[in-house]
C-alpha positions, 0 to 999 in steps of 0.5 A, a space after each residue: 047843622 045841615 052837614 050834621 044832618 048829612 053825616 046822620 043820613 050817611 050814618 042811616 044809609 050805611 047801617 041799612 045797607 049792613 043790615 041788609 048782609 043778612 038778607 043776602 042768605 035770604 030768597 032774593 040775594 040778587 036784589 039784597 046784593 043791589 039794595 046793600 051796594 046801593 046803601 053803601 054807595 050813598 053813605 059814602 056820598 053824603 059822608 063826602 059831603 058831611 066832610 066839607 064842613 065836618 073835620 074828615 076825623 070827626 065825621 069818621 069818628 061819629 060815622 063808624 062809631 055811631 054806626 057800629 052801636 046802631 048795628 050791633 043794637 039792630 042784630 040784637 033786636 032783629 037776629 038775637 044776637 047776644 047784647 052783654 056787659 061787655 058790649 055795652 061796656 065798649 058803647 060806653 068806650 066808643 061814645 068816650 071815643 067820638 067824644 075826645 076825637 070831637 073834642 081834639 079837633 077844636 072848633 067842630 065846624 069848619 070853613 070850606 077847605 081847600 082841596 088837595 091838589 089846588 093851588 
């Protein structure tokens, strides 16, 4: 569970650091370029993390899409981005997505792998 709750923070910490793209037009580019960088950073650090115990497909899977409705739903509420049928008709194919990628991979909590190179 505690490698869930990483890939969800990694999760947050990407859609922060994509949100704050549209800060970068904005009166303090500088410090937008920082934060995002530093968002971004961190996401990919607990997604590596998440991913110790977490199938490497499945935690991509639910990082990407989960992460890709949550922006899409922030640019609509904060920057009036149009939200559609045809948007919420790709949650709905996105959400299916995760699902069978998840479903795919078997048990979804794996044991501690071995890292490439090691013998």
């Amino acid at each position: 569970m505690f490698h869930w709750l990483v890939l969800f923070a990694a999760i947050v910490a990407e859609v922060a650091g994509t949100t704050l793209l549209a800060s970068i037009r904005g009166s303090h580019p500088v410090l937008a370029h920082v934060l995002m960088a530093s968002c971004v950073a961190l996401s990919f650090y607990l997604l590596s993390v998440a991913m110790r115990r977490v199938p490497m497909g499945v935690a991509y899977a639910v990082w990407e899409g989960v992460g890709l409705m949550l922006i899409t739903v922030l640019s609509w509420f904060l920057l009036a981005e149009p939200l559609g049928i045809a948007k919420a008709g790709a949650f709905v194919l996105i959400l299916a997505g995760v699902w069978l990628v998840k479903g795919a991979a078997g048990e979804v909590e794996t044991g501690p792998s071995t890292p490439v190179g090691a013998g």
